[in-house]
Each structure stands twice: as structure tokens, then as C-alpha cells.
C-alpha positions as a Markdown table, in Angstrom:
| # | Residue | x | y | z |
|---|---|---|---|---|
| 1 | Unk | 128.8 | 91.7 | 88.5 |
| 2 | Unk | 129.8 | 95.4 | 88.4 |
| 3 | Unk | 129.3 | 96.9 | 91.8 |
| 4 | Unk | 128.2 | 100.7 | 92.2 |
| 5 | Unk | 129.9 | 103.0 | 94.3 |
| 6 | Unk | 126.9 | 104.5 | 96.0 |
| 7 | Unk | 126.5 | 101.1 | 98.2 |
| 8 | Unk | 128.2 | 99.0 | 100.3 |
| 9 | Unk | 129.3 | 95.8 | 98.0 |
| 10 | Unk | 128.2 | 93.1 | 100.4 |
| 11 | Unk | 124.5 | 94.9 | 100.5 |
| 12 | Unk | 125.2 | 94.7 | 96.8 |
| 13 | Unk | 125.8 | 90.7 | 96.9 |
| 14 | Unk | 123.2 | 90.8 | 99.4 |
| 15 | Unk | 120.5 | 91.9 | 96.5 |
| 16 | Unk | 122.4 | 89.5 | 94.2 |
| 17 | Unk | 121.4 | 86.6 | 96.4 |
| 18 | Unk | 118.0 | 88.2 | 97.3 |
| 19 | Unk | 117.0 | 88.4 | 93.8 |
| 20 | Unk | 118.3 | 84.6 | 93.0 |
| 21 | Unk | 115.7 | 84.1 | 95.8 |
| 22 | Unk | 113.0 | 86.1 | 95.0 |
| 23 | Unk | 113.4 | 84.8 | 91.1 |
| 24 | Unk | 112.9 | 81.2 | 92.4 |
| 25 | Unk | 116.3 | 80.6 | 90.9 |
| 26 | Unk | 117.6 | 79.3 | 94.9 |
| 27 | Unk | 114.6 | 77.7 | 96.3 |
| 28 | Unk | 113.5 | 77.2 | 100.2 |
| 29 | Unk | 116.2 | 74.6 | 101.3 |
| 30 | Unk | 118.8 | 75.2 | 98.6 |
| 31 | Unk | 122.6 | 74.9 | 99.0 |
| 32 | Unk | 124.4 | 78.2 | 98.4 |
| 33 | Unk | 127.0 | 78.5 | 96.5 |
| 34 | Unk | 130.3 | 78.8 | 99.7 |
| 35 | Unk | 131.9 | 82.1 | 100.4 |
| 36 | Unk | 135.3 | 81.0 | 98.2 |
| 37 | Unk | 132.5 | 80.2 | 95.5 |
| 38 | Unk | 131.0 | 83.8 | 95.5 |
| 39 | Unk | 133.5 | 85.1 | 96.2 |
| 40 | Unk | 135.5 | 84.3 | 93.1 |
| 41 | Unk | 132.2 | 84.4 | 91.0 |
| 42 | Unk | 131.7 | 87.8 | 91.6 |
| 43 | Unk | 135.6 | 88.6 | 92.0 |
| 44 | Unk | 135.4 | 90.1 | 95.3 |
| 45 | Unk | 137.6 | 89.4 | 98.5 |
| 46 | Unk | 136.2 | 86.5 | 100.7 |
| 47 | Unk | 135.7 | 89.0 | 103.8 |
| 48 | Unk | 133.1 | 90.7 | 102.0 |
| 49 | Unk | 131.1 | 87.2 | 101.0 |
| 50 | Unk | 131.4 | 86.2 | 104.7 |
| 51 | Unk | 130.0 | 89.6 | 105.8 |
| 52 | Unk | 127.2 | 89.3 | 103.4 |
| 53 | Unk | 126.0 | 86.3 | 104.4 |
| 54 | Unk | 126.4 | 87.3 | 108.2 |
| 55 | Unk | 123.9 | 90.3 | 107.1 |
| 56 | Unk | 121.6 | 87.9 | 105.7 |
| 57 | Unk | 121.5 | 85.6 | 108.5 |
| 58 | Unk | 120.6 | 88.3 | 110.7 |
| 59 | Unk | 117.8 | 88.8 | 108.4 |
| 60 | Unk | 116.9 | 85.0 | 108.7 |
| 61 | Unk | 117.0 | 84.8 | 105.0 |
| 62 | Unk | 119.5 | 81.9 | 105.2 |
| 63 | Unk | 120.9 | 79.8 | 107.3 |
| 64 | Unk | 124.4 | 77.5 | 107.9 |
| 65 | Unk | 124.3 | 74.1 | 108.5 |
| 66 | Unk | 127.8 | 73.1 | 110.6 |
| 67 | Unk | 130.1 | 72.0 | 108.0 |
| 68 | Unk | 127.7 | 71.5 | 105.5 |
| 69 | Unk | 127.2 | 75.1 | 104.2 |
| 70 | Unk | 124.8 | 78.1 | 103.8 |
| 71 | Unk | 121.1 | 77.5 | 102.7 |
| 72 | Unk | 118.2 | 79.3 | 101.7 |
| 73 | Unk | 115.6 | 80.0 | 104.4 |
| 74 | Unk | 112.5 | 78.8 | 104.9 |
| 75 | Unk | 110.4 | 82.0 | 104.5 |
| 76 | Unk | 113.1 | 83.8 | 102.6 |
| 77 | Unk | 110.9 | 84.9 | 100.1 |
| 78 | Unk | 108.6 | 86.7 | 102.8 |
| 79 | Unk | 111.9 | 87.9 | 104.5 |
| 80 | Unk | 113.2 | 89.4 | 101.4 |
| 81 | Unk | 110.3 | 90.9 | 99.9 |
| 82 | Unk | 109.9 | 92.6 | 103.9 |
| 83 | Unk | 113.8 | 93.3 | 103.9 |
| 84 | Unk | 113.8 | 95.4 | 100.1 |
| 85 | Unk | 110.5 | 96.6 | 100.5 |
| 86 | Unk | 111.6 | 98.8 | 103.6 |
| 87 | Unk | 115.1 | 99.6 | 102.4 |
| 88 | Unk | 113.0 | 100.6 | 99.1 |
| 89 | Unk | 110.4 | 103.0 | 100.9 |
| 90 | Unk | 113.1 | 104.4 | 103.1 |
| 91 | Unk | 116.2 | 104.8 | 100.2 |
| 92 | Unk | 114.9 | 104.7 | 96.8 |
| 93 | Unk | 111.2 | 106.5 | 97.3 |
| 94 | Unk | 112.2 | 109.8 | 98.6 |
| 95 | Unk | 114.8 | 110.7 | 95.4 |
| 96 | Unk | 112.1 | 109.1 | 93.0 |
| 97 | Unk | 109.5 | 111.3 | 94.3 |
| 98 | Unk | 111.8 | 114.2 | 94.4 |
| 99 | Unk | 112.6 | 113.8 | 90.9 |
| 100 | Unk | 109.3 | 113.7 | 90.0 |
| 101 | Unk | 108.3 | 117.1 | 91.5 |
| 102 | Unk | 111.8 | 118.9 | 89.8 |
| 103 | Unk | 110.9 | 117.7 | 86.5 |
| 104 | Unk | 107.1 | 118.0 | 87.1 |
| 105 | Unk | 106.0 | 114.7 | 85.8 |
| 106 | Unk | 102.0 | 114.2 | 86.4 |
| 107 | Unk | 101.2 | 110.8 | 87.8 |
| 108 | Unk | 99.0 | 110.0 | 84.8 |
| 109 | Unk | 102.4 | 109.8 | 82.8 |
| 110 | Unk | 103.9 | 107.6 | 85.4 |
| 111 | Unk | 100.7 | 105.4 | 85.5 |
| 112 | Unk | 101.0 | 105.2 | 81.8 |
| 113 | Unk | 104.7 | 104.3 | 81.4 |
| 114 | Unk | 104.3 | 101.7 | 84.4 |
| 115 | Unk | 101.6 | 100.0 | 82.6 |
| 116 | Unk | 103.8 | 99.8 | 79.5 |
| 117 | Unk | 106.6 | 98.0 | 82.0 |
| 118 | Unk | 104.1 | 95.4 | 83.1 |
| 119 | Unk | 103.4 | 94.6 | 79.2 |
């Protein structure tokens, strides 16, 4: 995974896992893989696993089971689509918008090129 430096990396891992989720990839009830795990999957200090999944607890995306692990919520799906769909209105929506007025593309273009992405 290479990490960007505009973000915090455990909100980073936090997408990771969030799209594992939302790609059906980890289903409702799924073992995680542990903090050591992730944390030497993605090559990144165990602190910052630990603090992502805190963050996603918090969320109630997943959940620990004592001594057991960290599994996938059961309305996770719901919970992440809710969690990026905000972070996306409030982070990613203003600079789109403001790049489409400075370099004055018409939303027929963008309709056009969006229906070419969905195929």
C-alpha cells in the first residue's frame, strides 16, 4: 500500500479496510486480519494499526471479541457507506467542484465522462 501524505495513515488503513468491506471481500461476522498481521502487510508500525481500528470501532464498523480478535460489524456496510459518504461531501466535493468552475467544465461533459465510468 503506498500511503499519501495529504492524510493521516490510519484513516488511510481505515479506507483500506472500509473498501475490503464495502467490496464484500470481509463479510458481516469476518475475522480480521490482527494488528501484527496489518500491520506488517501494509509495513506500518503496530501503533498505527491499533489506532485504526480504535477509529473504526468508534464508528461501529467492527468489533473485538476478548482474546479472539477484531471482526467485521454487523451493519458495516451501512456504517461505511454513512462514514465515506460524509467525509466525501465534506473533504473531496468542495475541491472537485472548485476545479470544475477554474477550468470551466459544463456538467454535460461531466455527465458524459461519468457515464463512460459506469460502462
Amino acid at each position: 500500500m503506498e500511503f499519501r501524505d495529504n492524510k493521516a495513515i490510519y484513516l488511510q488503513i481505515a479506507e483500506f479496510i472500509c473498501e475490503r468491506i464495502l467490496l464484500k471481500q470481509w463479510a458481516v461476522g469476518d475475522k480480521i486480519p490482527s494488528v501484527r498481521e496489518l500491520a506488517v502487510q501494509l509495513e506500518v508500525n503496530p501503533n498505527t494499526v491499533m489506532r485504526t481500528f480504535e477509529f473504526l470501532q468508534q464508528k461501529d464498523i467492527i468489533f473485538t471479541k476478548r482474546g479472539m480478535g477484531y471482526f467485521v460489524a454487523d451493519d458495516a456496510e451501512n456504517k461505511v457507506k454513512t462514514f465515506r459518504k460524509d467525509d466525501f461531501l465534506q473533504n473531496d466535493l468542495p475541491v472537485f467542484f472548485k476545479n470544475i468552475q477554474l477550468l470551466e467544465i459544463d456538467f454535460e461533459e461531466l455527465k458524459g465522462r461519468f457515464e463512460e465510468y459506469k460502462g
